[in-house]
Structures are given as structure tokens and as C-alpha cells.
C-alpha positions in Angstrom: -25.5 62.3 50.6 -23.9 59.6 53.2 -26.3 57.6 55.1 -25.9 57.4 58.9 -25.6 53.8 58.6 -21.7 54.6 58.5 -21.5 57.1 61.2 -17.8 58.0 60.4 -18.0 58.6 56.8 -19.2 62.5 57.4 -16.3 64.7 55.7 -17.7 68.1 56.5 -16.6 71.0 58.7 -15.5 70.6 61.8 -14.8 66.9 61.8 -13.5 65.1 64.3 -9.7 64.8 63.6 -9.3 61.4 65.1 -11.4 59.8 62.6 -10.4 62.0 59.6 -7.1 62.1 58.7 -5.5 60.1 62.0 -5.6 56.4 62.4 -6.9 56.1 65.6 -5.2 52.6 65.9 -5.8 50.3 68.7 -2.7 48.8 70.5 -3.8 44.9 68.9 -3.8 46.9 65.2 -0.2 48.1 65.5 1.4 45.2 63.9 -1.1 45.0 61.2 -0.9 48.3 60.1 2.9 49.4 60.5 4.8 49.9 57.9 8.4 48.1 57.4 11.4 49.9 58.9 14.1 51.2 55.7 16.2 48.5 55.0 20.2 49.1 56.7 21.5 49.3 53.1 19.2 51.9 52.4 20.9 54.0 54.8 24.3 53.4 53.9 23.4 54.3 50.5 21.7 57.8 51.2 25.2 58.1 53.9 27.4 57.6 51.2 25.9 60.1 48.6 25.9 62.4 51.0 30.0 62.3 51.4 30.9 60.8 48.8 31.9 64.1 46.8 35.1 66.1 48.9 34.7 68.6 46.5 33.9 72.3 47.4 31.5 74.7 44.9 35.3 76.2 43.8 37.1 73.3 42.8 39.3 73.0 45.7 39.6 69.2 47.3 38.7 69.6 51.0 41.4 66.5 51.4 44.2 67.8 48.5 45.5 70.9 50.8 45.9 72.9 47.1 45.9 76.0 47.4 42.9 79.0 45.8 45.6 79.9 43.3 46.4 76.8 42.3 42.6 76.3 41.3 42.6 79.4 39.4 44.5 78.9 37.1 41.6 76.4 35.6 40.0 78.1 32.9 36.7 78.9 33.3 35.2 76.3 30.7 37.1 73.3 32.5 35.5 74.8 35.8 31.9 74.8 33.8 32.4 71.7 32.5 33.5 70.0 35.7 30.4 71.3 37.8 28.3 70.1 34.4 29.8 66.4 35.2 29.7 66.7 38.9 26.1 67.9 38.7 25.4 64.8 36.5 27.0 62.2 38.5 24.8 63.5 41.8 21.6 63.3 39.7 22.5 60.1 38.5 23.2 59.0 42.3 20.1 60.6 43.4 18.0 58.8 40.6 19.9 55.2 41.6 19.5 55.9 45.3 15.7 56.6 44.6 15.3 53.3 41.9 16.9 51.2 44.8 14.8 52.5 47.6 11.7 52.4 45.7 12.2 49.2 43.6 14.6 47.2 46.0 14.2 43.4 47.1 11.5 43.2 49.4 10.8 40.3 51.6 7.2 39.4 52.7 5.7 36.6 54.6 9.1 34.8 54.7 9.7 34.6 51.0 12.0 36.9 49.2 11.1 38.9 45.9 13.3 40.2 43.5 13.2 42.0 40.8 15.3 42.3 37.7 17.7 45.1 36.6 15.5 46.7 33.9 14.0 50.3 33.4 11.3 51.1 36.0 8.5 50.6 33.5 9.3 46.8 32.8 9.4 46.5 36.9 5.4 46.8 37.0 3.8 43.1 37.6 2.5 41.5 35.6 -0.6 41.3 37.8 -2.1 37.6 38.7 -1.1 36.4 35.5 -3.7 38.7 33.6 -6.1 37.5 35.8 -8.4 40.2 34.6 -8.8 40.0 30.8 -10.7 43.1 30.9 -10.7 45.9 33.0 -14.6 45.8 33.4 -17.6 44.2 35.1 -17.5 41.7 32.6 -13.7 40.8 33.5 -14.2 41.0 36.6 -16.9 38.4 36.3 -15.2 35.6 34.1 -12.7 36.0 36.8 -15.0 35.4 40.1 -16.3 32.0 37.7 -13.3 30.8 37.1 -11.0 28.4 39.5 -8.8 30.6 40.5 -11.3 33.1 42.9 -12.4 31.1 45.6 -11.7 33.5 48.9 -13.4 37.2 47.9 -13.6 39.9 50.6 -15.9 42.2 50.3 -15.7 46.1 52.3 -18.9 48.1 52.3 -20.2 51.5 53.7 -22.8 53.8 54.1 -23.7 53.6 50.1 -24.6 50.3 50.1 -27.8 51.2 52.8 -29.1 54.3 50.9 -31.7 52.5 48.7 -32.7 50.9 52.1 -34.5 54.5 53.3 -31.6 54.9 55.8 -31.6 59.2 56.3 -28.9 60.9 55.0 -26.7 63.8 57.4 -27.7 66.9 56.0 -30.7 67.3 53.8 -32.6 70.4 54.8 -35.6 69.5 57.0 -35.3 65.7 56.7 -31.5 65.3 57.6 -30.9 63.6 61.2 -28.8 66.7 62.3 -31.2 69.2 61.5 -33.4 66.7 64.2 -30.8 67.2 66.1 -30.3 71.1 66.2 -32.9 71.8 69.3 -30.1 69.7 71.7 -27.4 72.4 70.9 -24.7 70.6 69.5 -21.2 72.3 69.5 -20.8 70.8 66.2 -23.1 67.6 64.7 -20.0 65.0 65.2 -20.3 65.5 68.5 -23.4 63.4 69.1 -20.6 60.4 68.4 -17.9 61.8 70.8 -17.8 59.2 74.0 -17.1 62.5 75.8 -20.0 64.4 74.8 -21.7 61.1 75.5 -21.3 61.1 79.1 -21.9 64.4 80.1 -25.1 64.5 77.7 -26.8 60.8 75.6 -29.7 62.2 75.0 -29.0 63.4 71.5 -27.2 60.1 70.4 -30.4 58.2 71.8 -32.7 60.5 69.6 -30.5 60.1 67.0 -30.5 55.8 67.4 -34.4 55.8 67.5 -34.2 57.2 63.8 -31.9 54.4 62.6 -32.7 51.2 64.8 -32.5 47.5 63.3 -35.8 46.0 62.4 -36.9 49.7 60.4 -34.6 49.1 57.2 -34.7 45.9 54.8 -31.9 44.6 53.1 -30.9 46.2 49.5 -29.6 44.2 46.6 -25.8 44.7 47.4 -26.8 43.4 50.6 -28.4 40.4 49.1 -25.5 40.0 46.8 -23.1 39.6 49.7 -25.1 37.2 50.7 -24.8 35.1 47.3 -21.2 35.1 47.5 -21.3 33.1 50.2 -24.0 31.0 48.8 -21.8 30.4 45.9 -18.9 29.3 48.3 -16.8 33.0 47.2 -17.3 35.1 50.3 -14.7 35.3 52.9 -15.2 38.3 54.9 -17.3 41.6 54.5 -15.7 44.1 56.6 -18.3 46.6 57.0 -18.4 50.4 58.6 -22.1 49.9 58.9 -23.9 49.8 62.6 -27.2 48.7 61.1 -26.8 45.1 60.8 -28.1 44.6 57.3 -25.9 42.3 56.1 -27.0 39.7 58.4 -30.4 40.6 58.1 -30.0 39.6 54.6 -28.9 36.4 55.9 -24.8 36.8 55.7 -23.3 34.6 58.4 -22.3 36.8 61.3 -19.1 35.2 61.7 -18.3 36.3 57.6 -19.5 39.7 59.3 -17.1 42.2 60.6 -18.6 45.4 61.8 -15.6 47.8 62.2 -17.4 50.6 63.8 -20.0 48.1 65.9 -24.0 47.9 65.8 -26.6 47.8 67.7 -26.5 43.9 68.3 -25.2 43.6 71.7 -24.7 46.9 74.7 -23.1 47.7 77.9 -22.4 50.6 80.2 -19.7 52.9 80.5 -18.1 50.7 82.8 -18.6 47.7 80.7 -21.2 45.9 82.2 -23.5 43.8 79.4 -26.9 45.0 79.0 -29.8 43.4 77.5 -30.3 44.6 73.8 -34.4 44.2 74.4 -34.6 46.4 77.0 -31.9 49.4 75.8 -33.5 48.8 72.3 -36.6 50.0 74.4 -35.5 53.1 76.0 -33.6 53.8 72.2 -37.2 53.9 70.6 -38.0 56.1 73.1 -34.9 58.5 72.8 -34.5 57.7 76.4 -31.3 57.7 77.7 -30.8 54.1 79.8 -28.5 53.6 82.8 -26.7 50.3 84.4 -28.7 48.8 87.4 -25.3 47.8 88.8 -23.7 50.8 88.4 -26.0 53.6 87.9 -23.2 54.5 84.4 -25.0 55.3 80.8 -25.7 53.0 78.4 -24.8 52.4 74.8 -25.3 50.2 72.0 -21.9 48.6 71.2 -21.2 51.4 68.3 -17.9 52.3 68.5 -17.3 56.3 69.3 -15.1 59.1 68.2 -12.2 58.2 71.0 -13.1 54.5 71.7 -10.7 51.5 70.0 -12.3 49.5 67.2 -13.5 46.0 68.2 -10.4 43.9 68.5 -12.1 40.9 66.2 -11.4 43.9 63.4 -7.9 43.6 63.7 -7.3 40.2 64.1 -9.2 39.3 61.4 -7.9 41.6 59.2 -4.2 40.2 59.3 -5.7 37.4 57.9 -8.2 37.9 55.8 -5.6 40.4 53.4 -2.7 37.6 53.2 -2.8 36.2 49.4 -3.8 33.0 50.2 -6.9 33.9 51.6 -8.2 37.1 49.6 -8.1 36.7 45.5 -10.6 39.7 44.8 -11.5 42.4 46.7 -14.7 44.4 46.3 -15.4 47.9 47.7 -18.7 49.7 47.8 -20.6 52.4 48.6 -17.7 54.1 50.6 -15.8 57.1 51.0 -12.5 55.7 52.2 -11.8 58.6 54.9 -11.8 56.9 57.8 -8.9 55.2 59.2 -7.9 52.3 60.0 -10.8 51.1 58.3 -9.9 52.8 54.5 -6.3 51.7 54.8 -8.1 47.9 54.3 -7.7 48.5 50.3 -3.8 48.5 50.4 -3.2 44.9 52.0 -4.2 42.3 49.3 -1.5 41.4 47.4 -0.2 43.1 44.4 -1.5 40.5 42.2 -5.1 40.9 43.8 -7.9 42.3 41.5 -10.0 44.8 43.3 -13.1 46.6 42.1 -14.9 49.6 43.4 -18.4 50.1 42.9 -19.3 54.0 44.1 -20.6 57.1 43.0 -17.2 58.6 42.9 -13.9 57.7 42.9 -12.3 57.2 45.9 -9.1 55.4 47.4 -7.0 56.7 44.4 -2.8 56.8 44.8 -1.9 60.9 44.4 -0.6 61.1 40.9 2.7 62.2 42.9 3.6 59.8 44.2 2.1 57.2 42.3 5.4 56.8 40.0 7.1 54.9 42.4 4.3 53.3 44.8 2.7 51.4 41.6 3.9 48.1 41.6 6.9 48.3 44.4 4.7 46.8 47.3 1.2 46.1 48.8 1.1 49.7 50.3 -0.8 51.7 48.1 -4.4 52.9 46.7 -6.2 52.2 43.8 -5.3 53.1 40.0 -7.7 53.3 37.4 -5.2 54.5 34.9 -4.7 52.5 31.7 -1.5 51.5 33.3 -3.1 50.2 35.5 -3.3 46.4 35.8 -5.8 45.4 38.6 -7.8 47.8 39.7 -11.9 48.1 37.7 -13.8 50.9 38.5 -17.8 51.1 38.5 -19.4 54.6 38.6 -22.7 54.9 39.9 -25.0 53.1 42.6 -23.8 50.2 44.4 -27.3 48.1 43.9 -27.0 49.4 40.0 -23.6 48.0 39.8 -24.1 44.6 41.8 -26.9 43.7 39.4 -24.9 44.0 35.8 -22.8 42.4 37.8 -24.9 39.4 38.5 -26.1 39.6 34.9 -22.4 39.0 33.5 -22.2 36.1 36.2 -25.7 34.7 35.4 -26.4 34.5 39.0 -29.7 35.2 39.7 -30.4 38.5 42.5 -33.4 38.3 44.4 
């Protein structure tokens, strides 16, 4: 089940399209998240296959002027055997064209990158050196102690909050929909559309009084983010979570990114701060709250199905990514669905170890396309394959995973 603690992770029916499936991109993501125009010899290259052949299906030379008869008097094995070589010459184009688009020289961050003229198998990296000697938790920690992890960014959702008593969606009787089903929804996502919001809040404050800070405590993942930054690791935790448990377990808010907001600060409608006491108030109550300046509703600074994610999510997240600053990358308790936010996993660097500690596998590349993505550029998802170089995968719950992870690190969780 997903906790509410990640109010975009739902994957059901009926889902908003803007958060499933669409970016939703703010104008201060744009240059963050675009991806890099084809490359002008690219182009020439797929122009020239295309006309590079004046030959028509018969034989006949659309530039020679000879005439049918002339071609006719080919026999018909020299015919079969010219389409056999012309056939093989395109395929062979096709399959360079394709090697050079995929594999090409790429330039990143000012330095350029080459690659040699092998097969495509011996163009895979060589990732970090072999930074991980094993593709395990055990790798993965001999790694995090040694010299070269010092920066390690961590992304969490709603998993790592379900030990905490956080309610689930949709179980039967208990599930914060069904709580919601006297208010007549037209569909449950729509107690996080800003548009439903403003014509109706009183279902989104009912909601809120079910999942307010100060209810929850802090589960071991939460505590373990925390000892990476006791231990000097931690450089960011980018988190889809509006409860605020990572800093109630004492994480720095300025290590803190909450993509989709919390309920730390509020305004109005029309932007006017609020104090947090006094909406916190009328949220316990289910009571919708409005702005003594302006008469608008309020909200908790949670960001909604057709509002722009916080702009401190952006501009960290150029940063935070580059290889200088990111050396391992954990993800937990997540269903990487929602956009921009799941797109996160695909900007370390190639050489950049990342783990994922879930219930299920998530963030994968499609087998499809996989043959050309792996190891041509920082654009793609996780592979868990035993060509694979980089990527460790942990099954099962996040607080299950975080503490043989500790025990391989000998750090001690609380």
C-alpha cells in the first residue's frame, strides 16, 4: 500500500495525468531537465543515407538515363544478387548511423568524452573504477567507508513513512479515501487538485487532520538519513514526503528538500503567509481557514495537482546531481511515477553507484531500449542486470534494508 505521506505516488484509476506520465515542469526546471539537441553531424548522417543510393527497386540509375531494356537484359541472379548487396550495404549504414548516434562523442560540463572504435559491448564503462566490488549491501558499504564517498544523496518516498503508522490510500474501512467518500469526490485525486481546492477544501482539510506533523515519529530509514550526515556522508535528501519526518529525526532542513512541500510553513490562494499555529488549528479541526487580508482559502504549502514544484527543488537539483558533488545515490521507499521528481535517478554520473532499497523494483531502463541507453550517457534508469555495473538492488522494507545496512557499516542505528 502507499502511505499518504507521498501524496503523488497513487498509481490507480483515474489519476491525474499531470502527475503520471507528464512532467509538470516548472519554467526554473527547464534547463535542468532538457535533454541535449542531436548533434549537426547526426543529421547529415541520417541525410545522407537517405540519398545516398540513386538506385530504383529495378535496377535502373535515376541519374544514368539507361533505358528498361537495357536493364533487362541482366539476368535475374545478377539482379538477386545486387538487391542482396544493396540490401547489405543499407543495413550496414543503418547499424553505423545507429552505433554513431547512440555511442558518439558526447560533451558534458565542458569536457569532452570519447570513446574508442571497438564493438558496442567493450563501449560499456568501466564504472568508478569498480568502485563497487560487489553488487550488494555489503559492497555497497565498503564503498560509503572508504575515501572515495564523501557527498551521498539520498531520495525517499512514501515507503520510508509506513512503519511510522502513516495510513495507507485504499485499505477497506481504514484507508483515508474511504474517509473521504461522504464529501463526494469525482475521483479520490481530486482532494489534491488546486482546482477542486478552491471551489471545495473541506475534504483536503479532513484529509490533513489525519496526517498532521507531531502524530508520526521518525522510523529507522529516517534515523539513518540522519547518520549520514552525522558521519559527514549526506548531501541532500530530496524527499516526496509532506510530513516532515526527516527533520523531526533531526536531518538539517537545509540537507532537506521537500519536492512536493509540507506542512511547515502556509499562505492563501493569493499568497499571503499565514501562521502555521493557527491553520494547524483549523487543520485538526478539518476546518477549512481563510486569509484575514483577503478573505482567499488557505493551505499548507503542499504542492497540488497543477501548482509548480518549489523552485529550491530545482535549483538544487542541478547541483546536487553534478559528479563532483553526488558519489552514491540511495533511493527508497518510492515508486518513481511521478515526474520531475522520478527523473532525479538518471543525473548522477555514469560512474555513480546507486542503490534502491523497495519492495519492488522500480526505475528500471525498458529492456528495449536498454541496448543502446546503457552506458552512452547520464540519461537513463536503473539496471539490475548482471551486465550491469552500478546499480544494487535491495528487496523488501526500507527500515529492513537500512539496518543490514548499518550492520555491514558497523554504524550503530538508534
Amino acid at each position: 500500500m502507499v502511505a499518504v505521506s507521498a501524496v503523488f505516488e497513487e498509481s490507480a484509476e483515474g489519476e491525474h495525468p499531470r502527475r503520471k506520465g507528464e512532467t509538470g515542469r516548472t519554467d526554473n526546471d527547464e534547463d535542468f531537465f532538457a535533454s541535449p539537441p542531436p548533434s549537426s553531424s547526426s543529421s547529415s548522417s541520417l541525410n545522407t543515407l537517405c540519398s545516398s543510393s540513386g538506385k530504383r527497386k529495378d535496377g535502373i540509375s535515376s541519374s544514368s538515363g539507361k533505358s528498361s531494356a537495357s536493364a533487362s537484359l541482366k539476368s535475374e541472379t545478377e539482379e538477386e544478387e545486387e538487391e542482396e548487396e544493396k540490401d547489405d550495404d543499407d543495413e550496414n549504414d543503418v547499424s553505423s548511423l545507429l552505433e554513431r548516434l547512440a555511442l558518439g562523442d558526447e560533451k558534458r560540463d565542458g569536457e569532452e568524452k570519447n570513446y574508442t572504435n571497438s564493438s558496442l559491448a567493450s563501449r560499456q564503462p568501466v564504472v568508478g573504477g569498480n568502485a563497487l566490488k560487489t553488487k550488494d549491501l555489503r559492497g555497497v558499504a565498503e564503498y560509503v567507508n572508504s575515501d572515495a564517498c564523501k557527498n551521498i544523496v539520498v531520495m525517499c518516498g512514501a515507503g520510508i513513512s509506513v512503519s511510522a503508522g502513516i495510513p495507507d490510500f485504499r485499505t477497506p474501512g481504514t484507508g483515508l479515501y474511504d474517509n473521504l467518500a461522504a464529501y463526494d469526490l469525482p475521483y479520490p485525486q481530486a482532494v489534491f487538485e488546486i482546482g477542486f481546492f478552491k471551489s471545495n477544501p473541506e475534504p483536503f482539510y479532513v484529509l490533513a487532520s489525519h496526517l498532521q506533523p507531531g502524530k508520526f515519529e521518525p522510523t529507522k530509514t529516517h534515523k539513518f538519513i540522519k547518520l549520514l550526515e552525522t558521519k559527514k556522508k549526506l548531501r541532500r535528501c530530496f524527499t516526496q514526503n509532506i510530513d516532515s519526518l526527516e527533520t523531526k529525526a533531526g536531518v538539517s532542513e537545509e540537507k532537506v528538500v521537500a519536492a512536493h512541500g509540507n506542512f511547515d510553513t502556509a499562505r492563501c490562494l493569493r499568497g499571503h503567509a499565514q501562521d502555521v499555529k493557527k491553520v494547524m488549528e483549523h487543520v485538526a479541526r478539518g476546518a477549512p481557514m481563510r486569509c484575514e487580508q483577503c478573505e482567499e482559502y488557505v493551505k499548507p504549502d503542499i504542492v497540488f495537482f497543477g501548482e509548480n514544484l518549489p523552485v529550491r527543488f530545482g535549483k538544487l537539483a542541478k547541483v546536487d546531481f553534478n559528479r563532483e558533488n553526488c558519489d552514491l545515490l540511495i533511493v527508497m521507499g518510492t515508486s518513481l511515477q511521478v515526474q520531475p521528481f522520478a527523473g532525479l535517478i538518471e543525473y548522477p554520473d555514469i560512474d555513480c553507484p546507486r542503490i534502491l532499497i523497495n519492495r519492488e523494483k522500480v526505475g528500471e531502463v525498458p529492456s528495449r531500449r536498454g541496448f543502446f541507453e546503457r552506458g552512452t550517457s547520464k540519461g537513463r534508469g536503473f539496471d539490475f542486470s548482471e551486465e550491469g555495473k552500478r546499480d544494487v538492488l535491495f528487496l523488501g522494507d526500507c527500515d529492513e534494508g537500512v539496518r543490514q545496512l548499518c550492520e555491514h557499516l558497523e554504524w550503530e542505528l538508534e
